[in-house]
C-alpha positions, 0 to 999 in steps of 0.5 A: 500500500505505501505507493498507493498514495503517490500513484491516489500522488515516459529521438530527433525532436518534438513530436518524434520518437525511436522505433523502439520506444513503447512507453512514455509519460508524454503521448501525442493523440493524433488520427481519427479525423483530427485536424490538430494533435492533444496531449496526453501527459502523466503527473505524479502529485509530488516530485522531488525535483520536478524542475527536472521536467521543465524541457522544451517538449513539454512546454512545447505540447502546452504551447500548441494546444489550446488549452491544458486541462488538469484533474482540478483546475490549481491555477484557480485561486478560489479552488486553492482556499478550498484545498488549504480549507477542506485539510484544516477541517475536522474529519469526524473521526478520531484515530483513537477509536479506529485504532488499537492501542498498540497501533495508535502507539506505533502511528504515534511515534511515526508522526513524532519522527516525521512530523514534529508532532503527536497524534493526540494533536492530529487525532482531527485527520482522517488517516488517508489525510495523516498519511499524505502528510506524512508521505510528503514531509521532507523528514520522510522524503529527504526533499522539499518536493512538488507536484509535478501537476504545479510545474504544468500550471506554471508552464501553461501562465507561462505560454498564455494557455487556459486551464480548466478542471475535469473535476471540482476538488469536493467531488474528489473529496467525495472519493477519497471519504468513499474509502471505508475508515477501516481500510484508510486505517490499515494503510496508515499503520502499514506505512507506520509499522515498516518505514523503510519499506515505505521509503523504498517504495517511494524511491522506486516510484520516484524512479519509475516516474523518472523513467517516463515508464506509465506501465510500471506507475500503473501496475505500482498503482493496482498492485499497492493493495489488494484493498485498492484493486477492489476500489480500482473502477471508483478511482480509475477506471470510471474517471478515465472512461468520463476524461475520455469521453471529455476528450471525444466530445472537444477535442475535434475543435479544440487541441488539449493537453491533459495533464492527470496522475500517471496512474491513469495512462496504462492498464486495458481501461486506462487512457491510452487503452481507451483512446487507441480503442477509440480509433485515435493514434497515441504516439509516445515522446520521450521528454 
């Protein structure tokens, strides 16, 4: 489970690739009478040099679609409030009735080591929330990271493009409460109880990522839980189906890029699936 919550976080020039490359985070969707290519690109929701990615391609893909769209719109200062907001909220379940007292020991002392603080003071979080904290603290990760997903927003200012939102911060809200407290629970103590093996995973993420291999992030993804396999169609499969049929609807008078987690791109109902299946030609460019 300890990749679940990075995944719930690949040639001569611009638009060409090797024969021999099969995979990528950067896809041109191209065909099926389009006038003009979108684009398809996979985010991770923190990086720990996402400056890294800041290359001519990928700014290049932004500046000649028409607009970038993102899973929700970051550049929206109103949406922003309502992110920092919704984690000051309460969640209106305490840690200390969800966990064993064996286990409200182990999470505490985690919590203590990575954020500076006790689970007495965090007992307001729900434990899918304490776990993004603590998978983000610099203590754990060794960096101050960023979402990748940041980088996109400052490229699009940057070329002058608009940025919309597939969905709205309250519905993915919504998805991440739809996880029973009992399964959130489990992961976080999984994390708590083998630290080091959370770290690995977190490192060999970071380098599947750097590798640009979708493949790899995906099957990181459904394999992080047998729990998470079973929430699969909620997380995945019908949000992909629903950006799909975004793009079938605009993407004939207007070019995109989309920009949503990595984890969505592979997988026979994932993005590249869906849109080859569509009749579209996904070409993959390494950035």
């Amino acid at each position: 489970m300890k990749k679940h919550l990075l995944s719930l976080f690949l040639s001569l020039g611009f638009g060409m690739c090797s024969n021999a490359q099969t995979d990528a985070l950067l896809w041109k969707i191209s065909g099926h009478g389009l006038t003009k290519p979108s684009y398809l690109f996979g985010t991770i929701h923190y990086h720990c040099k996402a400056e890294s990615f800041n290359k001519p391609v990928l700014v290049n893909a932004i500046k000649s679609s028409s607009k970038v769209a993102l899973e929700i719109n970051l550049s929206d200062m109103v949406v922003l409030m309502t992110l920092f907001a919704k984690s000051m909220q309460p969640s209106g379940a305490s840690l200390v009735k969800l966990l064993s007292p064996n286990e409200y020991k182990i999470v505490d002392s985690t919590c203590r080591l990575f954020l500076d603080d006790s689970l007495a003071n965090l007992d307001n979080k729900s434990p899918i929330d304490l776990l993004g904290s603590l998978y983000m603290a610099p203590t754990f990760t060794g960096c101050k990271g960023l979402p990748i997903d940041f980088l996109i927003v400052e490229m699009a200012k940057k070329t002058g493009k608009k940025i919309i939102g597939l969905e709205n911060y309250e519905f993915q809200d919504s998805l991440l409460k739809s996880i029973p407290m009992e399964i959130q629970a489990k992961w976080l103590v999984e994390f708590c109880k083998d630290k080091e093996k959370a770290k690995s995973d977190f490192i060999a993420l970071g380098i599947a990522y750097n590798n640009q291999s979708s493949k790899e992030l995906y099957k990181a993804a459904i394999e992080s839980s047998p729990e998470y396999a079973y929430l699969k169609e909620t997380l995945l499969d019908k949000r992909n189906q629903n950006w799909v049929n975004f793009l079938l609807m605009n993407m004939t008078t207007e070019s995109y890029f989309l920009a949503v987690g990595a984890g969505h791109l592979g997988g026979d109902k994932g993005l590249i699936a869906l849109l080859t299946n569509a009749g579209y030609i996904l070409t993959p460019i390494k950035i």
